[in-house]
C-alpha positions in Angstrom: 8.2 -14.0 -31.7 7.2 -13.9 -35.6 7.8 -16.8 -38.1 7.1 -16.4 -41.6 7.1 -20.3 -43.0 6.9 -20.7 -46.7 5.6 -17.4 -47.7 4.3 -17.4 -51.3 2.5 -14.6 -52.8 0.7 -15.0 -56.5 -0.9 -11.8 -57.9 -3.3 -12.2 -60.8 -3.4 -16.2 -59.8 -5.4 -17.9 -62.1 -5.3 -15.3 -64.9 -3.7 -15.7 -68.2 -0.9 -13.7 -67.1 -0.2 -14.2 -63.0 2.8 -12.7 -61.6 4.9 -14.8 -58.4 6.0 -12.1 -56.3 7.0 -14.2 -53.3 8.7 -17.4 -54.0 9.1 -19.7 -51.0 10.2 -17.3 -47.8 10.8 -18.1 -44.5 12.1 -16.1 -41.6 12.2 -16.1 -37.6 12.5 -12.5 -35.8 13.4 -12.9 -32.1 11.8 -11.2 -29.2 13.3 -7.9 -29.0 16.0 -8.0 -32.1 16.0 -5.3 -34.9 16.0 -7.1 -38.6 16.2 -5.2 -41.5 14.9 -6.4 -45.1 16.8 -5.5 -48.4 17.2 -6.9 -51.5 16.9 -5.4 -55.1 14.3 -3.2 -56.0 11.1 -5.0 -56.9 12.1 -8.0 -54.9 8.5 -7.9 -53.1 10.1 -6.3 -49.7 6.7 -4.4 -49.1 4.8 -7.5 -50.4 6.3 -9.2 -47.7 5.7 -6.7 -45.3 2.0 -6.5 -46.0 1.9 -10.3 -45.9 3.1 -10.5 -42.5 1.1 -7.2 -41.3 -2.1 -9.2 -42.4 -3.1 -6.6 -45.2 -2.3 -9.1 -48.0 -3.2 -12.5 -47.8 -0.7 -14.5 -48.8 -1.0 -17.4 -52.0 0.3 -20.2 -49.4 2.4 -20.5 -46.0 1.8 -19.4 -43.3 2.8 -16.2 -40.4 2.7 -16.7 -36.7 2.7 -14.0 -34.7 4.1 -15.2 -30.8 2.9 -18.9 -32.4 -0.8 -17.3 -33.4 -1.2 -17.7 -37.4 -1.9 -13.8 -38.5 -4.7 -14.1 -40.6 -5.6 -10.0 -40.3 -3.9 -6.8 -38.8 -2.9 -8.5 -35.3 -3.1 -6.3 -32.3 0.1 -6.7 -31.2 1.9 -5.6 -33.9 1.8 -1.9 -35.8 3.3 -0.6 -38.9 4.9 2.8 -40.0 4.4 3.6 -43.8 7.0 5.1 -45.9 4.9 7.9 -47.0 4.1 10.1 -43.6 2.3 12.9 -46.1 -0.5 10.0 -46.7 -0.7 8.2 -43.5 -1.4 11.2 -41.7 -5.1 12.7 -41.7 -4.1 16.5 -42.6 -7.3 17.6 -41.4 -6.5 16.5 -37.2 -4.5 17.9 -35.0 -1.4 15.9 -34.1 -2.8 14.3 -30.8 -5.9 13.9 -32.7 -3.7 11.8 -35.6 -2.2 9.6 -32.5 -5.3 9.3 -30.9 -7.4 7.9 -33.9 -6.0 4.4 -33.1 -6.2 4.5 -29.7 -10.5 4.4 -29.9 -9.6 0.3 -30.0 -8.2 0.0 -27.1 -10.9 1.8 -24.6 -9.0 3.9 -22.7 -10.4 6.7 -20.4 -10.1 10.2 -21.6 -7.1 11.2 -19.3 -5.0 7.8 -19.7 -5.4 8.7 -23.7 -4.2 12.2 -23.1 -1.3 11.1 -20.9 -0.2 8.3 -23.5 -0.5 10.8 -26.3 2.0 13.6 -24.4 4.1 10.9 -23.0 4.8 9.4 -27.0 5.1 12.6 -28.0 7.7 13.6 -25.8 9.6 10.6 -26.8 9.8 11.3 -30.6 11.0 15.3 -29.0 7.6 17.0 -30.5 6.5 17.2 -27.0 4.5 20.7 -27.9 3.4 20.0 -31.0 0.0 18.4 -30.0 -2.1 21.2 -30.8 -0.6 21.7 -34.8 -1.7 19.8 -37.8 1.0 17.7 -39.9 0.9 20.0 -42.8 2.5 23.0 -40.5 5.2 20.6 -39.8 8.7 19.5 -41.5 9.2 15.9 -43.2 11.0 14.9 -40.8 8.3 15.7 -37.8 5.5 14.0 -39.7 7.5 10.8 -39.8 8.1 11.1 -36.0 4.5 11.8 -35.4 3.6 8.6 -37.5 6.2 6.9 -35.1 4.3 8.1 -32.0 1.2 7.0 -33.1 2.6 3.7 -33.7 4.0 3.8 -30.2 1.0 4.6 -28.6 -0.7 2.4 -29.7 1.3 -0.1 -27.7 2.4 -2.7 -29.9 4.8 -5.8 -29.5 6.5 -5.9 -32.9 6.9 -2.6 -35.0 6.8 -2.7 -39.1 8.3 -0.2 -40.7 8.7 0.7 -44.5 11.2 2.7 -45.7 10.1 5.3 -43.2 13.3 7.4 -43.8 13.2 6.9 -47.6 11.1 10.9 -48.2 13.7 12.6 -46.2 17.1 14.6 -46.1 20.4 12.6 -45.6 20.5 14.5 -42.1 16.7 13.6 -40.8 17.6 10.5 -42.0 20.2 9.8 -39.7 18.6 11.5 -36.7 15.2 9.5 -37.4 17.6 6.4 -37.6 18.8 7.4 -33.8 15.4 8.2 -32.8 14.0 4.4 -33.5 17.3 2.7 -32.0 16.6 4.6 -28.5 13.2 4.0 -29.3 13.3 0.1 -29.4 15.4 0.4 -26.4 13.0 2.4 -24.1 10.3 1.0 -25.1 11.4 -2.7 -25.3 9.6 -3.5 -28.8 10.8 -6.0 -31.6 11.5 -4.2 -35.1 11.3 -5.3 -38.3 12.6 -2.6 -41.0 12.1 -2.3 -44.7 14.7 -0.9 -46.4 16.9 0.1 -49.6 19.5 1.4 -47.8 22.5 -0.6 -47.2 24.3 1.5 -44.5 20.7 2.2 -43.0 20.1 -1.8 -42.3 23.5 -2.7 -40.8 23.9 0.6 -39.0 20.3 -0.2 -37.3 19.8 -4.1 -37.0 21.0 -7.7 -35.1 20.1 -8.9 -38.6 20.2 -8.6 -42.2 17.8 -10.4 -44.2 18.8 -10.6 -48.1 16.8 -10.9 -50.5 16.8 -12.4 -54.1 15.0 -10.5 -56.9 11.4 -11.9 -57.8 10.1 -14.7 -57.5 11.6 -13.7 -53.9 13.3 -16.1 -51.4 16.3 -15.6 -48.7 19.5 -15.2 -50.1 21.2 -15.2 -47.0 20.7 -13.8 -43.1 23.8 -11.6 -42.2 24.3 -10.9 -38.7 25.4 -7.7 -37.3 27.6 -7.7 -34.8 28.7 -4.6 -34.1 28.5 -2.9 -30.4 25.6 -1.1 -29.1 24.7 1.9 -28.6 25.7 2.6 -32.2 26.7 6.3 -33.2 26.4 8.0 -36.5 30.0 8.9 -37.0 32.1 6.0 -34.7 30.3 3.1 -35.4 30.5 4.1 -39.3 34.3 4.6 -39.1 34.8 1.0 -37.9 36.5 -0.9 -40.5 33.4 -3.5 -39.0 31.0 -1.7 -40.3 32.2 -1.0 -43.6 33.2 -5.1 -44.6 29.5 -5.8 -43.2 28.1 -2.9 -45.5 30.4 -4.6 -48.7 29.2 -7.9 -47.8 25.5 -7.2 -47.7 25.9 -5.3 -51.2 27.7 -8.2 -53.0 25.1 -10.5 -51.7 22.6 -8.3 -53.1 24.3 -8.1 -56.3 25.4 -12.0 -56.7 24.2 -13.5 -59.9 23.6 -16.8 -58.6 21.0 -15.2 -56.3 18.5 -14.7 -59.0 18.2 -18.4 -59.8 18.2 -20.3 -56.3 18.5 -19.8 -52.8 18.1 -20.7 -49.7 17.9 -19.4 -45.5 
């Protein structure tokens, strides 16, 4: 459903001093299938994520979006931000917040209403509608910035460290949250992340990445069973030689010179 071939991002090209965030990336995320991103810090994860959004234009190569190049915010796709306290307008209502997206797609008064309640009973904030995010905990903004991305329909969800800004327990239920999420609502997710145990606990898919200039060190497949749980699927001896791997593949040396998908 989404290709990213050749991905290359410059900033400050043709400058005395340009910096090559992106290599030469490519990537395929399936209809459906969780993939998560990691790699060191400053390896151009959210560069890439802003590439493939259509927020950043890229320096060359190409992303298709269900074989459409993305060359802007396509409307299938929408992304969750790491930083809930900024992405939500503190000065709306919850529904209001959820409903600011929704003006594109032309619905009638009541459907809006309806979609608004039924995503908000999804991400259990079901009476919240009526109170503004700043009367709210962390962990409830994030899952009203989750409902808004849900209501707004899309076909492929982008998310950016969305757990990173909160507690080691909100964190975990958040993580449950977006797995029964993707279920129910059938959507394709791809997940930025620096947590190790986060992106093999959540995904099909690991995608590793080398530090800048960035490229694929290597796609790691999860194959653990599903539905995953917090405490059993973290005890399997699985789970923990898939969380090693993916962090000595992060740390290899060689990655930093040359690799390839």
């Amino acid at each position: 459903m989404l290709r990213v071939e050749h991905l290359r991002k410059v900033y400050g090209e043709g400058t005395r001093r340009p910096f090559e965030a992106v290599a030469d990336l490519s990537v395929t995320v399936a209809e459906h299938e969780f993939v998560s991103i990691v790699g060191p810090s400053g390896a151009g994860k959210t560069t890439l994520l802003k590439c493939v959004a259509g927020l950043l234009p890229q320096t060359s190569g190409a992303v298709y979006l269900d074989d459409e190049e993305v060359i802007g915010p396509p409307e299938k796709m929408a992304l969750v931000f790491q930083d809930y306290s900024r992405s939500l307008y503190p000065w709306m209502t919850v529904q209001d917040n959820i409903a600011f997206p929704l003006r594109r797609r032309k619905l009638g008064k009541a459907a809006t209403r309806e979609l608004i309640q039924d995503t908000l009973r999804s991400v259990g904030l079901g009476e919240a509608g009526a109170k503004y995010p700043w009367q709210l905990s962390g962990g409830m903004q994030q899952r009203v910035a989750i409902a808004r991305a849900l209501a707004y329909q899309p076909e492929i969800l982008l998310m950016d460290e969305p757990f990173a800004s909160v507690d080691a327990q909100t964190r975990a239920d958040l993580e449950d949250l977006v797995l029964d999420l993707r279920d129910r609502y059938g959507i394709t997710i791809l997940f930025v992340t620096h947590d190790i145990d986060e992106a093999v606990y959540l995904s099909d898919r690991v995608v590793v990445l080398t530090p800048a200039p960035t490229r694929v060190a290597e796609i790691v497949d999860v194959p653990l069973a599903r539905p995953r749980d917090q405490v059993e699927t973290k005890e399997q001896p699985e789970f923990a030689h898939l969380r090693a791997y993916v962090w000595r593949s992060i740390k290899r040396p060689e990655h930093a010179a040359t690799a390839s998908v």
